[in-house]
Steps between C-alpha positions, in 0.01 A plus 500: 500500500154548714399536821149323477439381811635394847416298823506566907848575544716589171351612130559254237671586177404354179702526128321385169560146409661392227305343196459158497584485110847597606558173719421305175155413667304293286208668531169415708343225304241263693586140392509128573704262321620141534866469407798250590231351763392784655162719515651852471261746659659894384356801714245339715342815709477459879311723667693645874283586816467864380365396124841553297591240296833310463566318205667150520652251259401096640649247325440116628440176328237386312186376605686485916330591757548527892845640429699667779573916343848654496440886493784776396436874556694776321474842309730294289266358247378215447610453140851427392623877523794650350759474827390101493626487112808729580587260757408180338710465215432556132233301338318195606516152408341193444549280808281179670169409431215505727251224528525426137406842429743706253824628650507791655734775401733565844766761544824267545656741796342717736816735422694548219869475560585776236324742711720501791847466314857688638429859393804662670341529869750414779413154511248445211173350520485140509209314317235323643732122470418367825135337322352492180105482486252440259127705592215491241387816332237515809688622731490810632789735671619350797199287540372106486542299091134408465618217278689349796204545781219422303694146383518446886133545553496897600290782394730827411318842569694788424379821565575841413476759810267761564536795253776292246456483156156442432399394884254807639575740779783634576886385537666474832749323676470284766293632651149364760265526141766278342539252768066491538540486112659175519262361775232545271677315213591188725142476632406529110690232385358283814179535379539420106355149417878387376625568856515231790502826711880537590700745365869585516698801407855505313766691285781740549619852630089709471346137467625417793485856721150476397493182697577620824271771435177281416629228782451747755158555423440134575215378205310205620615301184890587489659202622897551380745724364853464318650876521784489294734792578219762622609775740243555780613827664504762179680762717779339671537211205447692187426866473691698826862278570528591850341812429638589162269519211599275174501713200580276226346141492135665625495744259574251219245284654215705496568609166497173375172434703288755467269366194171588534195673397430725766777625807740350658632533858825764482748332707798689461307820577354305841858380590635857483194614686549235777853492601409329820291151625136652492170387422550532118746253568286322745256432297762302235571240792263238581508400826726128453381337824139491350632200208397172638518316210758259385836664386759460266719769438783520302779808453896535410761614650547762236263746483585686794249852449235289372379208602772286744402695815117491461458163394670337786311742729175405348630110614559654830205697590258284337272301761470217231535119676624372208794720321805455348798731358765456240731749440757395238822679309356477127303710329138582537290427185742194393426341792138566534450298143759216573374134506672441847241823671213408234508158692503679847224744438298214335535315837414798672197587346374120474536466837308779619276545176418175459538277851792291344701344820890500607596742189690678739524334810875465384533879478681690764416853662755670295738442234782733445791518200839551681713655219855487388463755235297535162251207468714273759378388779356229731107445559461461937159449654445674852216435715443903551645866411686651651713160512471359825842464620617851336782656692507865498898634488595882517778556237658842616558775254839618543565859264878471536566169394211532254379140651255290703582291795348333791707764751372867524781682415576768818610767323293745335520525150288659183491399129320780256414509170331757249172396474435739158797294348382181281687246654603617817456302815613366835632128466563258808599088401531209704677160408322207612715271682299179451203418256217703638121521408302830508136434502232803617508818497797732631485858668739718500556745821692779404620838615462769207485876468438716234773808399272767375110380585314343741357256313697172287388172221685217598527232223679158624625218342637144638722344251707210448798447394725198418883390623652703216300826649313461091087598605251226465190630362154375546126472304323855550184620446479220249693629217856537617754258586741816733262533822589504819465287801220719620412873521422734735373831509394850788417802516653602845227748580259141430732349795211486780397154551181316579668333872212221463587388188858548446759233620912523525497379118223661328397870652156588411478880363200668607546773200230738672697828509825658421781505779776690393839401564732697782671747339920474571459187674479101468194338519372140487328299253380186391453376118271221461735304235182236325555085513750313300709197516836453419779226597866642567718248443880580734676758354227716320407856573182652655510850345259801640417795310374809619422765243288885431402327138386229346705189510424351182413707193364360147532758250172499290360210667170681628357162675743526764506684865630859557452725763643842348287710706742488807526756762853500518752755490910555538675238725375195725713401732488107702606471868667189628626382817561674843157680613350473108511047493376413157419136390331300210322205681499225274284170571737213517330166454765203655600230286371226759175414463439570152227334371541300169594715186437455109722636255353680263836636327500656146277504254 
């Protein structure tokens, strides 16, 4: 590690990148070919504002011209790297034909369903059954099949980000050069003779941060973009959970990103060195009211600490005419590559790419997945988010009873647990007494104190259970089939809110300075618990968690959330009822009124 060089406010931190050899990189080789009916264009250098260059792969098909460009932007790679060929499956196979061109060797699944078998975990991991999808040997990591675009009349650009692998300068994240990074590649591809001048951006989790990054820079020739499951707030979505840092998933990530031949951006030394909302942080979040451009955004319900709560606040805070959310219960790459969201994104883009009419004038604002439990549920569009005719109900906490009900209890009561014991933590349940839909986001308002600091992690989980009182787990983070309803975490000296922004069901943290707790006495808080939707059918259990430690641990399973870096210490102890009311408000949304559903079931 280096100190090389820093900026107004903070000094940035660099590490040495990782060789690109050891990402099985090809290797920087110029070419064009024509293959399976396309004109292959490998490392094409494009020159950025300040002289460094950017290599790009452009594939698009032969002899076409005034093509509309779909653009990804990673430190992925733009080859087929190795976490693309762990994930896909072993081996490729001979599949379709092209245009009378030879067939074209096509990994059958995007996952492999022996790499996610029951290795002894609580529940097990579940594989990837809910869709099976071919993608040609094109395609990059999370990104657009060239194969399929350029068959539909698109150009493919994929680029590899500043300082990655063999692109020049040097590697950061998220950052203003990034975002002017990508303006310069849209108005690029505008100007290449292939282009008709309209370009689009696409792909999933850094393809599609990167889009609300280079959207808010507003390029003359970026007219849409499709971010599929992209957090937009890198503080309060991915790195600092109400103020506590993640140490797991973020250091796997960088380790596993880092290829390059010069330095690369130390995050986990920055997030330690920036416990709290400043400009280094600043700087990572583009300013959503400047997109304009036509949106279609797409998250699930499961990845609570990723990409759930910034992707539906990118839909919110955009100033887009023209946008649409989905947020569905499946999971995330699967349903990026099915035929059913191929066909949607192809509508999309034609529609705003190429001036094709009424592709979507059947579409509504949103479209939401009201689950059941794993990969059940029923499709519902909604004409915005929050859902218009959302109902917000106070379920109070009651510590003697360990329960939730609609009466404050008046007695005061207090339920403690040892937050240094795996395991341990405060549980309150409340029986539904008719079918019930919870759609939004939920806060809980609670009373807490610390025994022995001043200072307290709270981790908090809404579950589900069924009429037998058996749990009913649900996709998370896209590789496990025992998630939650939803998550929620805070660090109580974090509690401060932003008054402006915050609203009775989703407080706004400021996270500008540390406010200790009282010491020897209650004080009040509210967790921001992040959006999910879930049907109760009469007779099942709302469950609430409240816990010093993570909720759900995978042993050895690095690409997974953690926060072990807690400030806790000894005993917490939660106040309910007389002077110390504590309540989960839950957003009810009435059975009346409910607009026409599709069933979209099991696999």
């Amino acid at each position: 590690m280096a100190r090389i060089e820093g900026s107004d406010t903070y000094e940035m931190i660099y590490r040495l990148g990782s060789p690109p050899e050891e990402g099985l990189y090809p290797g920087r080789a110029r070419s064009t070919r024509r293959e399976h009916g396309l004109l292959v264009e490998r490392d094409v250098p494009v020159e950025m504002r300040d002289g460094v260059r950017l290599l790009v792969d452009v594939f698009r098909p032969i002899d076409a011209t005034d093509l509309p460009t779909l653009l990804s932007y990673s430190p992925y790679g733009k080859h087929v790297r190795k976490s693309f060929q762990m994930y896909s499956g072993a081996g490729q196979h001979e599949v379709g034909r092209v245009a009378g061109e030879q067939a074209v060797p096509r990994h059958l699944n995007m996952y492999s369903d022996d790499m996610y078998s029951d290795d002894g975990r609580p529940v097990g991991v579940m594989p990837y059954a809910d869709v099976k999808t071919e993608l040609s040997h094109y395609t990059l990591w999370e990104g657009p099949d060239p194969l399929f675009w350029c068959a539909n009349g698109y150009t493919v650009v994929n680029a590899d980000a500043r300082g990655s692998w063999e692109s020049e300068g040097t590697l950061t994240f998220q950052t203003r050069t990034e975002a002017l990074d990508g303006y310069d590649l849209v108005e690029w591809a505008a100007r290449q003779g292939w282009s008709n001048g309209r370009v689009g951006m696409t792909g999933v989790s850094y393809l599609a941060w990167s889009q609300w990054n280079v959207a808010a820079t507003q390029p003359p020739h970026l007219c849409a973009i499709n971010p599929w499951e992209g957090y937009s707030d890198p503080y309060r979505d991915f790195c600092m959970h109400g103020g506590m840092r993640e140490t797991r998933f973020r250091s796997w990530w960088i380790e596993s990103t880092a290829y390059s031949r010069t330095r690369v951006e130390d995050v986990i030394e920055m997030g330690k060195r920036h416990p709290f909302l400043d400009q280094y942080w600043i700087d990572r979040t583009p300013d959503l009211s400047r997109i304009e451009v036509p949106l279609y955004a797409v998250v699930d319900w499961g990845d609570h600490g990723i990409h759930t709560r910034g992707t539906i606040e990118g839909f919110k805070q955009v100033s887009s005419r023209e946008k649409w959310l989905e947020v569905h219960g499946r999971f995330k790459w699967p349903y990026f590559y099915r035929p059913e969201s191929l066909d949607k994104q192809l509508r999309f883009f034609n529609t705003f790419l190429k001036g094709e009419q009424g592709l979507v004038s059947d579409w509504t604002r949103v479209s939401i997945e009201v689950r059941e439990s794993y990969l059940v549920g029923k499709m519902r569009g909604e004409s915005a988010w929050p859902v218009e005719r959302t109902e917000y109900r106070q379920l109070f906490l009651d510590a003697e009873k360990g329960s939730l009900s609609p009466t404050a209890p008046l007695e005061a009561r207090t339920a403690s647990y040892d937050c240094e014991v795996a395991g341990a933590c405060a549980r309150f349940r409340y029986v539904f007494p008719e079918d019930t839909e919870l759609t939004g986001n939920m806060c809980l308002s609670v009373w807490v104190e610390a025994l022995g600091g001043n200072d307290m992690d709270l981790f908090v989980a809404v579950e589900k259970l069924d009429e037998h009182g058996e749990r009913v787990g649900f996709p998370l983070q896209s590789k496990f089939a025992n998630g939650p309803v939803a998550l929620g975490w805070l660090r109580a000296s974090h509690r401060e809110l932003d008054q402006k922004r915050s609203t009775p069901w989703q407080p706004w943290h400021l996270h500008e300075r540390e406010l200790p707790l009282p010491v020897g006495e209650p004080f009040s808080v509210d967790v921001e618990i992040l959006p999910s939707s879930t049907l109760f059918k009469a007779g099942e259990t709302l469950e609430l968690l409240i816990a010093g430690r993570e909720l759900f641990i995978y042993p050895g399973d690095v690409s997974v959330m953690e926060h072990v870096d807690t400030v806790n210490v000894g005993v917490h102890r939660i106040h309910t009822g007389g002077e110390c009311t504590s309540y989960l408000l839950v957003p009810v949304v009435p059975e009346e009124k409910v607009a026409e559903e599709a069933d979209i079931g099991r696999p």
